[in-house]
N, C-alpha and C positions, 0 to 999 in steps of 0.2 A: 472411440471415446464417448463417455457418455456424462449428461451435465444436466441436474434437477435443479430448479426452484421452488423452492414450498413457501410456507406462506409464513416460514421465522428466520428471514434473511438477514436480520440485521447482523453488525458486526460482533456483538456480544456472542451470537451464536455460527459465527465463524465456522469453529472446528466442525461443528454438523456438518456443514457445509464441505468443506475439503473433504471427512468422512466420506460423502456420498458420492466421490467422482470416481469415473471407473476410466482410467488412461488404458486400457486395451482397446485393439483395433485403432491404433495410434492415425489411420489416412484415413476415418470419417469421423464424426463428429453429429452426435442427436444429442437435441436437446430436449427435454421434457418439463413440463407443470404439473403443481398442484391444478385440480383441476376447479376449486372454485375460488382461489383468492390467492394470490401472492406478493411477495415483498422482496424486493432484489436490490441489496446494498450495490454501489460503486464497485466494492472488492467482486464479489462474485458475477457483476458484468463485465469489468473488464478481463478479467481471468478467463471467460466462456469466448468472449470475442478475440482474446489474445488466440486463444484454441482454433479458433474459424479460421481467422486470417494463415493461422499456418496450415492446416490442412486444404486450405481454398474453397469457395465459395461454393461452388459447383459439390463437396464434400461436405458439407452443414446444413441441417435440416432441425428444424422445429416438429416435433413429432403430438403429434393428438390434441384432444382440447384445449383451448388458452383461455381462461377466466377475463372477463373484461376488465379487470387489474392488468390484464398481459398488455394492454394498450402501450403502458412503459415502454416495453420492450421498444416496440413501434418506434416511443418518440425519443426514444435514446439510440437508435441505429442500427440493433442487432439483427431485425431481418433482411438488414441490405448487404449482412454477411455470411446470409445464409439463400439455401436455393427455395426456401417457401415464403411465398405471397403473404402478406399480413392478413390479417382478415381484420382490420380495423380501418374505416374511413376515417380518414384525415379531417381532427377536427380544431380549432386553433386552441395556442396552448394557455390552461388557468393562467388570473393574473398570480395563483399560489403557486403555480408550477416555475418552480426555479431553478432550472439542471443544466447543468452543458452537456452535450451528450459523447459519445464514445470519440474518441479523435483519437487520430495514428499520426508520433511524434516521429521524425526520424533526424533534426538537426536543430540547431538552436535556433534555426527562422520558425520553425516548428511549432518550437516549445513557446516564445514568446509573442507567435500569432494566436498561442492559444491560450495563452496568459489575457492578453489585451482582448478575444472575445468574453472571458471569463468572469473578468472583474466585474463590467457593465450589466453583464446581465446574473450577479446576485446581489446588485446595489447595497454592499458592505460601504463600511466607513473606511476612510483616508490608511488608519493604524492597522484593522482586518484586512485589509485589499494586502497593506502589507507583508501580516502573515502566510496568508494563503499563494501570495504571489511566492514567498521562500518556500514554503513548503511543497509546490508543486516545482519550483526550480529544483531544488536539493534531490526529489526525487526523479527528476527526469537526466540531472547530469547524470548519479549515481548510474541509469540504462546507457545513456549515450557513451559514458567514460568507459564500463568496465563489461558491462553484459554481451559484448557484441552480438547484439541481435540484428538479424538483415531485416525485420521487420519491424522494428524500433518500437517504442514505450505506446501502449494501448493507455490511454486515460478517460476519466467521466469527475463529474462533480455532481450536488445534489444538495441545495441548499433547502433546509427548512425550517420556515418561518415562525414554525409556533414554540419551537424550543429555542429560539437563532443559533443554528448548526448547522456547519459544511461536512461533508463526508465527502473523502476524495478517493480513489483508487486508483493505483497506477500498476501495469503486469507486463512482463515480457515474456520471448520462449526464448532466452538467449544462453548464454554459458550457466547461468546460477551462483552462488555464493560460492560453493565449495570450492570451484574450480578458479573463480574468481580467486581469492584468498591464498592457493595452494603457491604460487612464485616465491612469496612473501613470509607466508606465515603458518601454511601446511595442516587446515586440521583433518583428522583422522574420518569425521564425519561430517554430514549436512548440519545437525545440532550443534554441533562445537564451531562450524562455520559460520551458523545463522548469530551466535551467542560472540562469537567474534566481530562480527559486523553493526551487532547493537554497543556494541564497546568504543566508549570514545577514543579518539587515537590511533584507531587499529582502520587501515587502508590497503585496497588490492595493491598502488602502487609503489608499497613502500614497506619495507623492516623495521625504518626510521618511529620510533616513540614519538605521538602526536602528529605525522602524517608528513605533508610535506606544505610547502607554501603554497602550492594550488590545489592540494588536497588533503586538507585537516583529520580525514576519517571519522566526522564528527556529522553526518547529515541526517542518520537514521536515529544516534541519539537525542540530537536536536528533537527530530518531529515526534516521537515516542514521549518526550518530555514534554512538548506542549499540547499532545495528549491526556497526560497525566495531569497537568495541571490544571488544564479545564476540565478534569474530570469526567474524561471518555476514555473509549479503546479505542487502540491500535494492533493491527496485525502484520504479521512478517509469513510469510512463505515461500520455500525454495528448495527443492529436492524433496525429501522427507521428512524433512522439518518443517513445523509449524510451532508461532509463538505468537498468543492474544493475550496484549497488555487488557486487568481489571479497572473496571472504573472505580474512581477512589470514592471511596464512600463518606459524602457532605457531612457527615454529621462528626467526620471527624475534622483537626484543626489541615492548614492548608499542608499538599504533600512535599515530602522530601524527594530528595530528585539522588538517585543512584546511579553511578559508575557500572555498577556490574547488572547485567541485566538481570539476571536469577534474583536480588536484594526486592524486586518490583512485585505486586501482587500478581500474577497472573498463572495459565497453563501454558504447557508445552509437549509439543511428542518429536519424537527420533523416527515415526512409524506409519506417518503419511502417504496414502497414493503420490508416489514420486514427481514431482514438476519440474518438468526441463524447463528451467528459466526460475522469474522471481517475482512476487508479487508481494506489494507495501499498501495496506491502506490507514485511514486516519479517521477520526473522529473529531472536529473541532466546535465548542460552544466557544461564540465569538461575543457572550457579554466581557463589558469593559471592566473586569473588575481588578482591584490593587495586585492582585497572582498573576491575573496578564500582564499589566503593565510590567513587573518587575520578574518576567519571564528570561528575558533575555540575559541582563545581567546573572539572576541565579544559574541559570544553565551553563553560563559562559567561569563562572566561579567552580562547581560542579567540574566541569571539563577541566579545566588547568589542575586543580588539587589530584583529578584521577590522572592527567599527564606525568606530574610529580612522584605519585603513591606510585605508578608500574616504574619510573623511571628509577626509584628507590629500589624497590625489590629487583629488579633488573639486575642493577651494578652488584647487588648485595649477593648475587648467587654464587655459587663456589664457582669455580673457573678451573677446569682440569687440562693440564699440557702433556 
């Protein structure tokens, strides 16, 4: 397998990004740079380190020059999952530099020892702690409930101060959506799987419309919308599917918030280098404004009306005996 960083990592440019991976030679793993400047979102770190950890250490390698931007790497963990030495001395970290770095979740002591390192060190407000505390929960049950992975949810974060923005990413190599989805609800492809699981109400463990009491089928909605609503992207990937929510563009009034994921501004392909497993990241601008605040309830209005609307069409269908 092989896995580039250039120097237009962010999440907007995603899809380049997945474009360039080559999953052959599935038991080693090089990694390669631009060779004078790079930019490596949350998504595309923890996705490269989900990689390492499954092929093992001793099977991952950092190949040719690393631009002293590659420093990141360093301070976010990725050459201690691989077999080459950093070539960056150890220097203490900006008072700007505000990231948690790659951590491997495998149970809920896990997730919320890494919650509680998290919070302190991007000195968000009481309401933001909040957010981001769901949103990296929502995405860690989603790995522990349904992906059974034996090397559980790869996560980072990446807070930056001059726009106030958290960027998180969360990746496993576990079952993936398709398979995930197929007990319950059978789709034909990774696409119609991925487009199932941005669907409110629709859950690996259940047929039931609107999910069940422990599990709503409503997590990836959720954080896609409060994406949308602070006006960033959001990415899904899983098999051959790939979908990057558009950032909504300020100049119009605040966004509507849609049930079906297709109704959202974004792309998508069916045609992706395949990934065993599944990878979620976010975009969050954490200004306080009247859209945050009445976040919750719109999304939660949003959801019950799309519970309603499939539960209508549902019953409405012909019924052949």
């Amino acid at each position: 397998m092989r896995v580039h960083f250039n120097n237009q990592g962010n999440l907007r440019n995603f899809r380049s990004f997945v474009e360039s991976l080559d999953f052959s030679e599935p038991q080693k793993l090089e990694i390669t740079t631009h060779d004078k400047w790079i930019t490596v979102h949350p998504a595309n770190l923890v996705l490269t380190a989900a990689l390492a950890i499954k092929v093992g250490r001793s099977n991952s390698v950092i190949l040719g020059k690393v631009p002293d931007t590659g420093r990141y790497l360093d301070r976010m963990g990725l050459y201690k999952l691989t077999k080459t030495k950093s070539p960056f001395e150890y220097r203490e970290k900006e008072p700007a530099g505000r990231f948690v770095p790659l951590s491997v979740i495998r149970t809920a002591e896990d997730q919320s020892r890494f919650i509680a390192d998290m919070i302190p060190l991007l000195h968000l407000s009481e309401e933001n702690a909040t957010i981001v505390k769901y949103v990296i929960g929502e995405l860690v049950r989603n790995v522990l409930e349904h992906a059974k992975a034996s090397e559980g949810a790869i996560v980072a974060a990446q807070y930056y101060r001059k726009t106030n923005r958290v960027s998180i990413g969360i990746c496993d190599t576990g079952i993936g959506l398709w398979k995930s989805l197929q007990t319950y609800w059978s789709p034909k492809t990774d696409a119609e799987a991925l487009n199932l699981a941005l669907t409110p109400g629709v859950t690996g463990t259940t047929r039931r419309e609107g999910g069940s009491s422990e599990n709503a089928g409503a997590g990836l909605f959720f954080i896609k919308s409060i994406a949308k609503i602070t006006r960033n992207y959001f990415a899904i990937y899983s098999g051959s599917a790939e979908y990057t929510l558009h950032k909504h563009d300020k100049r119009v009034s605040a966004p509507r918030l849609f049930a079906d994921p297709a109704q959202d501004p974004h792309n998508e392909t069916g045609d992706a280098p395949s990934l065993n497993g599944t990878l979620v990241a976010v975009d969050i601008t954490l200004d306080e404004t009247p859209e945050l605040k009445q976040l919750l309830t719109g999304i939660g209005e949003v959801y019950d009306r799309a519970i309603r609307e499939r539960k209508r069409v549902k019953y409405h269908e012909p019924r052949f005996i």
